[in-house]
N, CA, C and O atoms as a CHARMM CRD file, in Angstrom:
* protein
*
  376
    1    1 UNK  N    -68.83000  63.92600  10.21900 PROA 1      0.00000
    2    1 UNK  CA   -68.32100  64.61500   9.05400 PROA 1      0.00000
    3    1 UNK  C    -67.40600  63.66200   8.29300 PROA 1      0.00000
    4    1 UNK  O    -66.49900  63.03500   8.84000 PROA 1      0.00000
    5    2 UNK  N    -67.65100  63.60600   7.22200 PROA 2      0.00000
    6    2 UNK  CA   -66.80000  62.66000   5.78800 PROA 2      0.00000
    7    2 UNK  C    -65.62600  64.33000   5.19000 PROA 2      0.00000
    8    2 UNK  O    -65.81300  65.53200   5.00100 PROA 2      0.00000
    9    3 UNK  N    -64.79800  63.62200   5.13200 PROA 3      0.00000
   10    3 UNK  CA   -63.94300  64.10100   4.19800 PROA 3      0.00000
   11    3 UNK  C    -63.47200  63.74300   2.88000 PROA 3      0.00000
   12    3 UNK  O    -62.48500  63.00900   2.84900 PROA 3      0.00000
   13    4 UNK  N    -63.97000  64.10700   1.80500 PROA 4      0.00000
   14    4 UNK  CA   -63.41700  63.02600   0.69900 PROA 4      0.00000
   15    4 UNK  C    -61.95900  64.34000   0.10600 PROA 4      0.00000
   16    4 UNK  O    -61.94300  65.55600  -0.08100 PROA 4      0.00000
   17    5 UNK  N    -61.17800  63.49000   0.02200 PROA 5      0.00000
   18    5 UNK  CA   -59.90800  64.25100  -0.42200 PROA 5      0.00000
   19    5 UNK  C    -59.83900  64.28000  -1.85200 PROA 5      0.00000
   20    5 UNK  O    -59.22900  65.18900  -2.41500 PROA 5      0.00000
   21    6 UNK  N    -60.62500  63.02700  -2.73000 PROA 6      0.00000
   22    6 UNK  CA   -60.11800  63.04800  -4.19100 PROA 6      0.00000
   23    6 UNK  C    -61.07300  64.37700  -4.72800 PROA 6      0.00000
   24    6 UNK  O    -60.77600  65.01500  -5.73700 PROA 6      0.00000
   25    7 UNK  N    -62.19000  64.65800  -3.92900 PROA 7      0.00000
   26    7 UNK  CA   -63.47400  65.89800  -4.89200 PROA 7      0.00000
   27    7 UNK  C    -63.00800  66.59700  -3.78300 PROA 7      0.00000
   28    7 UNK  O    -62.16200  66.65600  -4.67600 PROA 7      0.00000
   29    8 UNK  N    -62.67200  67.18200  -2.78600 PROA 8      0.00000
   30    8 UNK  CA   -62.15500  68.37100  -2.20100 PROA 8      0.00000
   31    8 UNK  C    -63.07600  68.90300  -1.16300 PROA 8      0.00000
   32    8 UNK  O    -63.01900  70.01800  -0.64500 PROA 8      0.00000
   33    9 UNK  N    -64.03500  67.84500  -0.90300 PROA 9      0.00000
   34    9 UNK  CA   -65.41900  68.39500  -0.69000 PROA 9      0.00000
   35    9 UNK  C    -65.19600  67.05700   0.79000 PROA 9      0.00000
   36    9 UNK  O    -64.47800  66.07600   0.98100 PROA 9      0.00000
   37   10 UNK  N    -66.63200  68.01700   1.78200 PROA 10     0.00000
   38   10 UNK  CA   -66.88300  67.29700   3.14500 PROA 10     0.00000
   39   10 UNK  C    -68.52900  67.00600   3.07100 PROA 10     0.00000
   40   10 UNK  O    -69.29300  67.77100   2.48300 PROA 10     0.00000
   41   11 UNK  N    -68.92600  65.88400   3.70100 PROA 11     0.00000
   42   11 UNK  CA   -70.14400  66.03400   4.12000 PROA 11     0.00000
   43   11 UNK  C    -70.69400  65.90500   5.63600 PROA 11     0.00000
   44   11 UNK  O    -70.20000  65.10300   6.42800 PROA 11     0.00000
   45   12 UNK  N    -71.40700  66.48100   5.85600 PROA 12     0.00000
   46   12 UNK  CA   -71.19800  66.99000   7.26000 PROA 12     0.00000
   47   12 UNK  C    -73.58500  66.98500   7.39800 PROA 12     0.00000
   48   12 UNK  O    -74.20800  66.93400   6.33800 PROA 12     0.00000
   49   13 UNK  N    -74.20600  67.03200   8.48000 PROA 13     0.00000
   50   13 UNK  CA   -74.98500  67.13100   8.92700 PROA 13     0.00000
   51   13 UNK  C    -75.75300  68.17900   8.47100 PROA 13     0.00000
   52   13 UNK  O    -76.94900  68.28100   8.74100 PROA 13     0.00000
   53   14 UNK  N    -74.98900  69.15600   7.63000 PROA 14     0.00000
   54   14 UNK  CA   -75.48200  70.49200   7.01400 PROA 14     0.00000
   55   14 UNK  C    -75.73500  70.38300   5.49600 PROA 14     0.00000
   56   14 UNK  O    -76.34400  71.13800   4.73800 PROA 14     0.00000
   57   15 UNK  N    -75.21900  69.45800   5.32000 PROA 15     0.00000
   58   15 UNK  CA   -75.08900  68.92800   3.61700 PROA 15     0.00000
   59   15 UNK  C    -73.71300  68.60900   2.89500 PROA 15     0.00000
   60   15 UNK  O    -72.69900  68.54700   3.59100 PROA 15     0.00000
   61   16 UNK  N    -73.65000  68.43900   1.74800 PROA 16     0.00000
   62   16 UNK  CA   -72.31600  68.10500   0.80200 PROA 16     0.00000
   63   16 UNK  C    -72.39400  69.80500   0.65000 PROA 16     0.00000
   64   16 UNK  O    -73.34400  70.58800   0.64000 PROA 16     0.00000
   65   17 UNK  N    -70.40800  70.04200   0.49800 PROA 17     0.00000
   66   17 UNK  CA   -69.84500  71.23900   0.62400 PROA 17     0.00000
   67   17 UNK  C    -68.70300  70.91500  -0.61500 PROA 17     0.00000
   68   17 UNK  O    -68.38800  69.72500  -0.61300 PROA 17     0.00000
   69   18 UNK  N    -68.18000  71.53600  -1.42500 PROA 18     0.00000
   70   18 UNK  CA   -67.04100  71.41300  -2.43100 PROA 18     0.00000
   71   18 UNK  C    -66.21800  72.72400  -2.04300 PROA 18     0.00000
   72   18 UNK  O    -66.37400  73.80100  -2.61900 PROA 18     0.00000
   73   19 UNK  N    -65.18200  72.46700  -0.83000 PROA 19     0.00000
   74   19 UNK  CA   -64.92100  73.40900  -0.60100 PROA 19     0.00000
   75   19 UNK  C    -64.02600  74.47600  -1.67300 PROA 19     0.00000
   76   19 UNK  O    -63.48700  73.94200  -2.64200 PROA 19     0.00000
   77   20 UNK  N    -63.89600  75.78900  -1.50900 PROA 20     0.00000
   78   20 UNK  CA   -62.76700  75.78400  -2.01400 PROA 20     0.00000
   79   20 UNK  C    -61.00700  76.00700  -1.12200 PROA 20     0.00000
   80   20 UNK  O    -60.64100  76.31900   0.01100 PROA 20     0.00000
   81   21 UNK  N    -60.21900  75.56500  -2.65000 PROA 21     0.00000
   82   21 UNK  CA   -58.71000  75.56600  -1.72000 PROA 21     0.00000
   83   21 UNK  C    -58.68500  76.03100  -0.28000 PROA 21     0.00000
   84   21 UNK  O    -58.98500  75.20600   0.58300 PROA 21     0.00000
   85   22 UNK  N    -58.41200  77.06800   0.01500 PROA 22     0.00000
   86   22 UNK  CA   -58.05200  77.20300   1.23000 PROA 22     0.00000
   87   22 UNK  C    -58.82200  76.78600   2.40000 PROA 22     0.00000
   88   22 UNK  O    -58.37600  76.25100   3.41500 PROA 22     0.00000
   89   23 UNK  N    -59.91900  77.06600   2.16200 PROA 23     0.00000
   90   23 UNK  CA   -60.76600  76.04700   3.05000 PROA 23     0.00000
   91   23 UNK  C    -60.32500  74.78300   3.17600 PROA 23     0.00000
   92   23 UNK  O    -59.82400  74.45200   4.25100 PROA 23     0.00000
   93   24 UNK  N    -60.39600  74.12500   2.42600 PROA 24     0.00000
   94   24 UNK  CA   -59.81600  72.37100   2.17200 PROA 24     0.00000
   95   24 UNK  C    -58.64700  72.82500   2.56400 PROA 24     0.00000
   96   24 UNK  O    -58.78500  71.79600   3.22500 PROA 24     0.00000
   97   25 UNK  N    -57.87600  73.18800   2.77500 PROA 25     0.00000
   98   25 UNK  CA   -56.50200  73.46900   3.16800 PROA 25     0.00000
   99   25 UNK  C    -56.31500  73.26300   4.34200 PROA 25     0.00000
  100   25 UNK  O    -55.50300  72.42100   4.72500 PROA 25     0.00000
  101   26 UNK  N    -57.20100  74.16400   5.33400 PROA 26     0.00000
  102   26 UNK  CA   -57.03700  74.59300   6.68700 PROA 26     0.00000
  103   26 UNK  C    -57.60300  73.58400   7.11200 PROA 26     0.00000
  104   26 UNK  O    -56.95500  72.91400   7.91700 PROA 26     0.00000
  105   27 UNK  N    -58.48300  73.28500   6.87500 PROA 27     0.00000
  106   27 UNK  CA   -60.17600  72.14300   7.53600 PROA 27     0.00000
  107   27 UNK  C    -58.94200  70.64300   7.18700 PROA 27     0.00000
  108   27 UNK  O    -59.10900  69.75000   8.01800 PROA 27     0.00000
  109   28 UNK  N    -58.15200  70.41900   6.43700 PROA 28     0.00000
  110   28 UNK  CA   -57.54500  69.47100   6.15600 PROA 28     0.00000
  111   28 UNK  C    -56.10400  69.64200   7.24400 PROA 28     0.00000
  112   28 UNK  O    -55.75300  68.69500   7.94900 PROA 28     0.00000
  113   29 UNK  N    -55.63100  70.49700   7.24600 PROA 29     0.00000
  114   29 UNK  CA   -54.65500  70.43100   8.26600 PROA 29     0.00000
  115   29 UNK  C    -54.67600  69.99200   9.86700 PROA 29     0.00000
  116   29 UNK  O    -54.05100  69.21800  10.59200 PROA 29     0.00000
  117   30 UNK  N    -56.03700  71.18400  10.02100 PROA 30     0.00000
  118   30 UNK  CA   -56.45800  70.97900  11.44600 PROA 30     0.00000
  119   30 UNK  C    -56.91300  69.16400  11.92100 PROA 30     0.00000
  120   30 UNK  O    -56.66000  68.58700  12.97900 PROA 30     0.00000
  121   31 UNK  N    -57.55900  68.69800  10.83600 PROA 31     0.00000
  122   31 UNK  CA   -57.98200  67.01300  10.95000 PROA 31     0.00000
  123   31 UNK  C    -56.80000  66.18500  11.25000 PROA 31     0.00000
  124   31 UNK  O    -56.65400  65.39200  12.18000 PROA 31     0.00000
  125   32 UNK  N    -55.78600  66.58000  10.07900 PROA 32     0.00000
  126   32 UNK  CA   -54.62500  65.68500  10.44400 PROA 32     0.00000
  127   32 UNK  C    -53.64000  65.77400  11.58000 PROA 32     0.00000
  128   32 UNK  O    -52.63600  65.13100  11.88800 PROA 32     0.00000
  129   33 UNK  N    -54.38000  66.95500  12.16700 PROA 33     0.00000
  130   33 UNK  CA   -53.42300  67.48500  13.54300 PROA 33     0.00000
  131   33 UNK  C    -54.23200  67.11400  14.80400 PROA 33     0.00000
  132   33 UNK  O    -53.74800  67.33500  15.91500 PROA 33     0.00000
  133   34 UNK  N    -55.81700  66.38800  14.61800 PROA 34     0.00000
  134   34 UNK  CA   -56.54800  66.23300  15.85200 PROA 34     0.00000
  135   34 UNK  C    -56.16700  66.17600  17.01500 PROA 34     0.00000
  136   34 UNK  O    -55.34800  65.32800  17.36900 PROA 34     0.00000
  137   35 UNK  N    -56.62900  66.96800  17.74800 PROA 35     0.00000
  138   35 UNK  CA   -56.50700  67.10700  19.42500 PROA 35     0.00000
  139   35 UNK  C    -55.39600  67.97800  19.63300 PROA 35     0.00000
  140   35 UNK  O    -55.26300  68.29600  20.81500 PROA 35     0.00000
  141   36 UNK  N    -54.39600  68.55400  18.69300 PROA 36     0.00000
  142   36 UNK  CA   -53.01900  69.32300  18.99100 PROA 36     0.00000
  143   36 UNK  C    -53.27800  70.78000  18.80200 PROA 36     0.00000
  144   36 UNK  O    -53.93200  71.17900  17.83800 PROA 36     0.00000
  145   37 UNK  N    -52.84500  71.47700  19.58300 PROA 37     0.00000
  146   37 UNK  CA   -53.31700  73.43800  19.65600 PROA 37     0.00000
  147   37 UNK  C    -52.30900  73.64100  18.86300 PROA 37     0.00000
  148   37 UNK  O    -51.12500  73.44500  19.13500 PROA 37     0.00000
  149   38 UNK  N    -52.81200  74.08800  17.73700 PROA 38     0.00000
  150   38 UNK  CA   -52.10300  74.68200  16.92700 PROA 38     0.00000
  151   38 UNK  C    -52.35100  76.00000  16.81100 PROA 38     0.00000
  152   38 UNK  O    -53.46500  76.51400  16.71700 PROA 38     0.00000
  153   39 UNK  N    -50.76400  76.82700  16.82100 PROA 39     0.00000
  154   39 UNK  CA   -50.67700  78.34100  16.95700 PROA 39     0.00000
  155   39 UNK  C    -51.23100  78.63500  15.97800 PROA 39     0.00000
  156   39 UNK  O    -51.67600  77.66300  15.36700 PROA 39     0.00000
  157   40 UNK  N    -51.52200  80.20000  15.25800 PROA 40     0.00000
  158   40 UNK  CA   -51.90000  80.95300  14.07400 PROA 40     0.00000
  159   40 UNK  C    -50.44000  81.10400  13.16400 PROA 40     0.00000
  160   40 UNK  O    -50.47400  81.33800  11.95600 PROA 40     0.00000
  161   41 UNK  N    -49.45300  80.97100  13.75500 PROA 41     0.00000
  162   41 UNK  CA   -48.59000  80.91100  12.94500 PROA 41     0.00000
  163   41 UNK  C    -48.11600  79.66000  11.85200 PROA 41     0.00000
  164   41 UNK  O    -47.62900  79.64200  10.72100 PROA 41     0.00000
  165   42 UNK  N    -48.53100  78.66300  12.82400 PROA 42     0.00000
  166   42 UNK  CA   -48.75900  77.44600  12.54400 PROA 42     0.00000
  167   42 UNK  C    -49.50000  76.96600  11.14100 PROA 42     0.00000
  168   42 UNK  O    -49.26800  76.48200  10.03300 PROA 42     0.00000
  169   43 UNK  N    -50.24200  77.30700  11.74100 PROA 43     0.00000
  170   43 UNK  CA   -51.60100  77.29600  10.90500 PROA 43     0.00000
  171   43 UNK  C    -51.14100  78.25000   9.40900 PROA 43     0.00000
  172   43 UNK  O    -50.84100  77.35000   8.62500 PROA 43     0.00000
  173   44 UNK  N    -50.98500  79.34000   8.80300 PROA 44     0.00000
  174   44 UNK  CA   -51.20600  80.25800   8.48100 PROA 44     0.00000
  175   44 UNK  C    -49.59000  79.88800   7.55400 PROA 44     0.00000
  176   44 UNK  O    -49.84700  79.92900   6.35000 PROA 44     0.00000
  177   45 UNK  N    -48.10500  79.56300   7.79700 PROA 45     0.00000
  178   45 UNK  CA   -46.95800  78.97900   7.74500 PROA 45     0.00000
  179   45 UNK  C    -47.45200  77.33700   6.68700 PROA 45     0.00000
  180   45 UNK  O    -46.97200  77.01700   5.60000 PROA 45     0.00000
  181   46 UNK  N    -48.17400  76.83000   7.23000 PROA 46     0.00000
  182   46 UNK  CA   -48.36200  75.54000   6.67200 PROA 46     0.00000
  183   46 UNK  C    -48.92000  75.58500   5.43900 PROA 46     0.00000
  184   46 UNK  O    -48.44500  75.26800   4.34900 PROA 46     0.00000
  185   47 UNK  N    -50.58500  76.26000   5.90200 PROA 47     0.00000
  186   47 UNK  CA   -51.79300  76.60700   4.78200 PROA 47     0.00000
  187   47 UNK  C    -51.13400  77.43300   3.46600 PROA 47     0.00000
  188   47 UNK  O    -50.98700  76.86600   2.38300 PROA 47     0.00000
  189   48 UNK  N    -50.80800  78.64000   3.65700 PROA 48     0.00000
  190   48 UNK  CA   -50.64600  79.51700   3.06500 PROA 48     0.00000
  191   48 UNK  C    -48.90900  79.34200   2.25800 PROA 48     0.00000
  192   48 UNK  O    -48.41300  79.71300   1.19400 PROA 48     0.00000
  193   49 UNK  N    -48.43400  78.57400   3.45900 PROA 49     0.00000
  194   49 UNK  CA   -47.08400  78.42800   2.41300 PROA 49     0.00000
  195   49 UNK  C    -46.36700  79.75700   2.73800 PROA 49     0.00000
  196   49 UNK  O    -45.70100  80.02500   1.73700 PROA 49     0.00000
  197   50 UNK  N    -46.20600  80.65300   3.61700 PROA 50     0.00000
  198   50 UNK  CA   -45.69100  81.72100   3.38300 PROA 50     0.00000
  199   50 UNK  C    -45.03200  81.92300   4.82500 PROA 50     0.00000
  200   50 UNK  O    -45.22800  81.29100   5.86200 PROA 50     0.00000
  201   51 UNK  N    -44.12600  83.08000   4.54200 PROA 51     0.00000
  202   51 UNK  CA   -43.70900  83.54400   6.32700 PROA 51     0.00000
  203   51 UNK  C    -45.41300  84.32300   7.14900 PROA 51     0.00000
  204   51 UNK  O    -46.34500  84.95000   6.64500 PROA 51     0.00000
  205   52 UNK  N    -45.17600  83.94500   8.31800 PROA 52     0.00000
  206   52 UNK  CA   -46.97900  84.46600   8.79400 PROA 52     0.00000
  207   52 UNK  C    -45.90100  85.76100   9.30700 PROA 52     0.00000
  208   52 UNK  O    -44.75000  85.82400   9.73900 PROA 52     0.00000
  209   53 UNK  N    -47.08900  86.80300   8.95900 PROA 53     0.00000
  210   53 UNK  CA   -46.78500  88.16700   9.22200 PROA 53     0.00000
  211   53 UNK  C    -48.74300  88.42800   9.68100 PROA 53     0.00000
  212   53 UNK  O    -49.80500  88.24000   9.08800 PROA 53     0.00000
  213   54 UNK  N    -48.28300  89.00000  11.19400 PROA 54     0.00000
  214   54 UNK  CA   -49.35500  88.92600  12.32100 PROA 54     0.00000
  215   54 UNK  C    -50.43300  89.48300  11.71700 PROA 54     0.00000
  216   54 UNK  O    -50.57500  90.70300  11.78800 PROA 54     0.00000
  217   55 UNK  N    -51.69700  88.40300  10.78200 PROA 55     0.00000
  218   55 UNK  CA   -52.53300  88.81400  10.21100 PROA 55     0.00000
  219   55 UNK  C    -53.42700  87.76100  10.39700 PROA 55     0.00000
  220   55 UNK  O    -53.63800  86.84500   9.60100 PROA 55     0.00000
  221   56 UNK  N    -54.01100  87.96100  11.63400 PROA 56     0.00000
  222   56 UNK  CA   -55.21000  86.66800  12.00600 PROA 56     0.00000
  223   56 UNK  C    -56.42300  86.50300  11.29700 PROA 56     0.00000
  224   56 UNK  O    -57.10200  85.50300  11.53200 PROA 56     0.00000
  225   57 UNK  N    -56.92300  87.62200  10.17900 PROA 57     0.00000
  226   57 UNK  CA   -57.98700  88.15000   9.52800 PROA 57     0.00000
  227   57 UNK  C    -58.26900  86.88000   8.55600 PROA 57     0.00000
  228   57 UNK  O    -59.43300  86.48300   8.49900 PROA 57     0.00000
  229   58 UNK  N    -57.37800  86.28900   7.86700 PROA 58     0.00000
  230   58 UNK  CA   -57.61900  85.26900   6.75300 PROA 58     0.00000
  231   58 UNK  C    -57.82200  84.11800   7.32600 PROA 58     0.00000
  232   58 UNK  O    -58.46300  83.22400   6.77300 PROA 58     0.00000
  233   59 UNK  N    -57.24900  83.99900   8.60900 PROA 59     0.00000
  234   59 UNK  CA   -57.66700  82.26200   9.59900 PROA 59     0.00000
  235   59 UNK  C    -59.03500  82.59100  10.35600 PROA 59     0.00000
  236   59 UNK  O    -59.93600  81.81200  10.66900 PROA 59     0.00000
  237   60 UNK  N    -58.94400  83.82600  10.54000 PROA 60     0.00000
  238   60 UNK  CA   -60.74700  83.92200  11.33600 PROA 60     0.00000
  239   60 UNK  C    -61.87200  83.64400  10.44900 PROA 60     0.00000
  240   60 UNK  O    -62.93100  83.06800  10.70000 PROA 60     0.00000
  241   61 UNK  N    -61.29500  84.34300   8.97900 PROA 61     0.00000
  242   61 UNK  CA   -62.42300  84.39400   8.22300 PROA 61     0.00000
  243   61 UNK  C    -62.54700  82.84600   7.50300 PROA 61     0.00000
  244   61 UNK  O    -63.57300  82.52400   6.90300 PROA 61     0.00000
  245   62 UNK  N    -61.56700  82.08300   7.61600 PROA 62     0.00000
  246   62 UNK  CA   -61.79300  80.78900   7.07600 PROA 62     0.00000
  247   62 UNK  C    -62.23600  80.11000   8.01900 PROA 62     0.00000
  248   62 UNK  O    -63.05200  79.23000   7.74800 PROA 62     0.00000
  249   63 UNK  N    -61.97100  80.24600   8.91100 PROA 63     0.00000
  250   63 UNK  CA   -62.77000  79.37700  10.44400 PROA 63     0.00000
  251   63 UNK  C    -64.18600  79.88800  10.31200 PROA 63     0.00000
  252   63 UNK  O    -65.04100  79.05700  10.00700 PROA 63     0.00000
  253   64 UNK  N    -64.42700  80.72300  10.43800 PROA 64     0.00000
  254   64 UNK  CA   -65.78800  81.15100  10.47000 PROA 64     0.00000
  255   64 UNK  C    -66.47900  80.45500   9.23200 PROA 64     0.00000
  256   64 UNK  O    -67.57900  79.90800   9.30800 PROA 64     0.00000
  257   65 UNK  N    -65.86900  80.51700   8.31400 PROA 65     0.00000
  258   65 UNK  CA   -67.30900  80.12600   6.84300 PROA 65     0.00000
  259   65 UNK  C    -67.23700  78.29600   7.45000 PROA 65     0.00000
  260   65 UNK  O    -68.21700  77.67400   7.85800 PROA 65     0.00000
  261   66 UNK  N    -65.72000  77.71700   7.34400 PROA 66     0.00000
  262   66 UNK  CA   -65.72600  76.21200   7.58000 PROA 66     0.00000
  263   66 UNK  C    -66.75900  76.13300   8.90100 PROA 66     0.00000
  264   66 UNK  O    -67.53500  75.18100   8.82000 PROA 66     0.00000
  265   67 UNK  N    -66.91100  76.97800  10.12700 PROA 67     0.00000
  266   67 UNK  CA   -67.89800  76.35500  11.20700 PROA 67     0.00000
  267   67 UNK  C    -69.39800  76.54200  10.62200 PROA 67     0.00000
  268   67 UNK  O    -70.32000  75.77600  10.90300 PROA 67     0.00000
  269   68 UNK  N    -69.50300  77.57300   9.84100 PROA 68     0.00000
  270   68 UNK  CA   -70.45800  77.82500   9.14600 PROA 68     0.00000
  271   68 UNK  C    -71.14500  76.33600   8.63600 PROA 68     0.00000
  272   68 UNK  O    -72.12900  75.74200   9.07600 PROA 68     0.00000
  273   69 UNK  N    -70.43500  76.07200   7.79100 PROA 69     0.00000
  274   69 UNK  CA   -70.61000  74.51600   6.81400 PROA 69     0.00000
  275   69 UNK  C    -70.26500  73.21100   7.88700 PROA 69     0.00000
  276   69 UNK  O    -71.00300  72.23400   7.75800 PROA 69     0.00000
  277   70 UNK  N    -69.59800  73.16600   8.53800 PROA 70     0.00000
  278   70 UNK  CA   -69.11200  71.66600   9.44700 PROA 70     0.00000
  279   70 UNK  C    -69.91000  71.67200  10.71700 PROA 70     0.00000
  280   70 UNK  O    -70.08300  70.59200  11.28200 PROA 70     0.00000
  281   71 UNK  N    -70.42900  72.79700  11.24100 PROA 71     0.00000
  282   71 UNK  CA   -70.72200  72.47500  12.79100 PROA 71     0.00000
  283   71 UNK  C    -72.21400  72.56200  12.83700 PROA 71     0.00000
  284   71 UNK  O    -72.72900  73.23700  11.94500 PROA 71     0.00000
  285   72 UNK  N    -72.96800  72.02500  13.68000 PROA 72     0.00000
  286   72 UNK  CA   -74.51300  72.19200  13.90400 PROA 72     0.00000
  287   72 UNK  C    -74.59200  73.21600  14.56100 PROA 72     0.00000
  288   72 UNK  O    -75.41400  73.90300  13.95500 PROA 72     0.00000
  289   73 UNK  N    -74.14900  73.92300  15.69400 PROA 73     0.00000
  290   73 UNK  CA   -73.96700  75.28100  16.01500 PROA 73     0.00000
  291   73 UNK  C    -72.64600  76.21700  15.56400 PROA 73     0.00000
  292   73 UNK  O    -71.52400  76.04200  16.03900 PROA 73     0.00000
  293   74 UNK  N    -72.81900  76.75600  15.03800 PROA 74     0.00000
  294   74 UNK  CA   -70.87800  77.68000  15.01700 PROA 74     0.00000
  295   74 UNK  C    -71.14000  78.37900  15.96100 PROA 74     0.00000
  296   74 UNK  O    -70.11500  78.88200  16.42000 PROA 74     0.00000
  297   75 UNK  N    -72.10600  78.68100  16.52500 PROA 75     0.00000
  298   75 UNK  CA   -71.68300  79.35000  17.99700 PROA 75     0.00000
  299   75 UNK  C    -71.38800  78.40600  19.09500 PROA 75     0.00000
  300   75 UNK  O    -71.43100  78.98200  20.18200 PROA 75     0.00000
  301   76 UNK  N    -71.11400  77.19400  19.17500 PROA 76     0.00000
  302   76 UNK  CA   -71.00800  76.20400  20.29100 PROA 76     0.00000
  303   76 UNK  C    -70.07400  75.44700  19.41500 PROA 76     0.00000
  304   76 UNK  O    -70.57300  74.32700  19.30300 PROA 76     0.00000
  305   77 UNK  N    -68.92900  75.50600  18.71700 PROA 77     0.00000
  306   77 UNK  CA   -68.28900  74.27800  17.64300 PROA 77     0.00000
  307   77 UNK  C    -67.78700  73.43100  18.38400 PROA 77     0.00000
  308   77 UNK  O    -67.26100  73.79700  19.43500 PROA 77     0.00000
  309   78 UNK  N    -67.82900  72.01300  18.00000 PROA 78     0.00000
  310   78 UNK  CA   -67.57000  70.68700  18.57800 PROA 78     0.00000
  311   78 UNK  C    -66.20500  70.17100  17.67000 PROA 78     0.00000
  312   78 UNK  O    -65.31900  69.39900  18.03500 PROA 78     0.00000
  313   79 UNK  N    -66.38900  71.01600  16.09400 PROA 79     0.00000
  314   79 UNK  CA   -65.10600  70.20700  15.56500 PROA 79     0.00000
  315   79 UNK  C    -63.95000  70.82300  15.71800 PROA 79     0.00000
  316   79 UNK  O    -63.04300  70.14800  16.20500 PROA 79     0.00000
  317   80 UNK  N    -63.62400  72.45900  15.29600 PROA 80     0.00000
  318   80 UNK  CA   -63.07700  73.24100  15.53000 PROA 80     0.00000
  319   80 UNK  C    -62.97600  74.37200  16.85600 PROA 80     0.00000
  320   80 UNK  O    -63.71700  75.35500  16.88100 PROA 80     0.00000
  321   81 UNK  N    -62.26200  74.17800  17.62300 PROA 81     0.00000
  322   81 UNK  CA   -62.05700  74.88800  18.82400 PROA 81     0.00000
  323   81 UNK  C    -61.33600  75.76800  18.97900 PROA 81     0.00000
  324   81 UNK  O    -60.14700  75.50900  18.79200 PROA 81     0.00000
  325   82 UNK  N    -61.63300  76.91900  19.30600 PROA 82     0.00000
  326   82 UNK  CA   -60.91300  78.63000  19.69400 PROA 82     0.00000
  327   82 UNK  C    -60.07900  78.00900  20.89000 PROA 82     0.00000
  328   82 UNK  O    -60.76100  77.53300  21.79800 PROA 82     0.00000
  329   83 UNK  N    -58.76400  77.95000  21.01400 PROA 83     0.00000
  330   83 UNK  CA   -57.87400  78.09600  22.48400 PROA 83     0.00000
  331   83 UNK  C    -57.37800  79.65500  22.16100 PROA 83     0.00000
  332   83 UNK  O    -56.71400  80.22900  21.29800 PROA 83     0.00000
  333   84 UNK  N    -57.96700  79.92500  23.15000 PROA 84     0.00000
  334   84 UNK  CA   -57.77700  81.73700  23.32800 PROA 84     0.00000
  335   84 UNK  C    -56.55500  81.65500  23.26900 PROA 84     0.00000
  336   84 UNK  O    -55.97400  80.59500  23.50300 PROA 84     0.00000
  337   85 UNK  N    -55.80000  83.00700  22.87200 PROA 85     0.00000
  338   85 UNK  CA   -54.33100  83.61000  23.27400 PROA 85     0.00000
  339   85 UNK  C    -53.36100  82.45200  22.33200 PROA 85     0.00000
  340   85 UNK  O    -52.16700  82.75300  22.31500 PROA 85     0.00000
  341   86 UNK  N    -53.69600  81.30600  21.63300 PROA 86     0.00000
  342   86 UNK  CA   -52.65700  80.62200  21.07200 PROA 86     0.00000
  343   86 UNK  C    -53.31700  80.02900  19.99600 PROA 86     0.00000
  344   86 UNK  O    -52.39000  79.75500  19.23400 PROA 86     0.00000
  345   87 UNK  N    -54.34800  79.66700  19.47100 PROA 87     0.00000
  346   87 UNK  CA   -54.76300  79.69600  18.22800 PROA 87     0.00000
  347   87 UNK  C    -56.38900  78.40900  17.84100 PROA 87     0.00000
  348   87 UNK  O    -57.58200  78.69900  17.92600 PROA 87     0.00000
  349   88 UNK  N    -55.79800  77.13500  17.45900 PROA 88     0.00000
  350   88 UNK  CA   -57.22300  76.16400  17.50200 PROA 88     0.00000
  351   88 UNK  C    -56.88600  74.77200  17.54300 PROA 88     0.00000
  352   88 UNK  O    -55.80800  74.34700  17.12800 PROA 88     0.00000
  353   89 UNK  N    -57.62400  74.18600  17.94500 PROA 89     0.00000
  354   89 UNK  CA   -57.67200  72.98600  17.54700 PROA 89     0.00000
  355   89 UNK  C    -58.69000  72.22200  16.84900 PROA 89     0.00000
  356   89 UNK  O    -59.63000  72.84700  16.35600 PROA 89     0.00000
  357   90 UNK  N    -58.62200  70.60400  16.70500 PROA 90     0.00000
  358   90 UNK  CA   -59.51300  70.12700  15.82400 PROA 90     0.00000
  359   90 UNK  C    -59.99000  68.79800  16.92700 PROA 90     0.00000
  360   90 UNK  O    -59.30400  67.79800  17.13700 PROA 90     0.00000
  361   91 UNK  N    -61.14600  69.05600  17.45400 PROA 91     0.00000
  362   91 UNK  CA   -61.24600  68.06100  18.73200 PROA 91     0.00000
  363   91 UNK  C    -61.09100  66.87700  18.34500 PROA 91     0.00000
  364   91 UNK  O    -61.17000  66.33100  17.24400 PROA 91     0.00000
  365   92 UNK  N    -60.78900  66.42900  19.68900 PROA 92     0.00000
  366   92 UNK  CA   -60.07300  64.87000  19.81700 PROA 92     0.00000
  367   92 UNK  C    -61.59100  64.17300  19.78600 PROA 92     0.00000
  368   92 UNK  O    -61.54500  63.05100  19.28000 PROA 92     0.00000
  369   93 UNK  N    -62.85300  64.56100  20.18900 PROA 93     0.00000
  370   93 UNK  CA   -63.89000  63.48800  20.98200 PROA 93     0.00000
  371   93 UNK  C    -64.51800  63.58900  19.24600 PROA 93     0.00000
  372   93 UNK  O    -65.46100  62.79900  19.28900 PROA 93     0.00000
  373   94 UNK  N    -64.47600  64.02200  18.12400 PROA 94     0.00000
  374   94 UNK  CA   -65.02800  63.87900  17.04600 PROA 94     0.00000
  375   94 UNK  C    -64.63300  63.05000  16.31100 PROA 94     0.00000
  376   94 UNK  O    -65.17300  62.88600  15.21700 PROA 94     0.00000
């Protein structure tokens, strides 16, 4: 997977993607954080810019479309990883 930061957009095995903001947001955080479990608060505090008030609905649903577009399986993801009970990471072996 390519990340180009100046067009906002990734290319990945699935094709060229122009994400939008928040996508590029999250998918950009998690990269620069590789290999580190980052909580939902974390996540959600950084992205969003805001106090996180316990609403996992907007990080699931952005994880889900980004594995959608970045991973060759989203049911098996290699880039983005579920750590149950504390939130995701962005694997180290990619």
């Amino acid at each position: 997977m390519t990340i180009d930061f100046n067009s906002r957009s990734i290319v990945t095995i699935n094709g060229e993607y122009e994400l939008p903001p928040k996508e590029f947001d999250l998918l950009l955080f998690l990269a620069k954080n590789q290999g580190k479990i980052l909580t939902k608060q974390q996540i959600y505090e950084k992205v969003w810019g805001e106090e996180y008030v316990y609403d996992d609905s907007n990080i699931m649903a952005i994880i889900s479309r980004l594995r959608k577009k970045i991973e060759e399986n989203p049911g098996s993801p290699k880039y983005i990883q579920t750590v149950k009970g504390i939130g995701y990471r962005f694997s180290k072996e990619v």
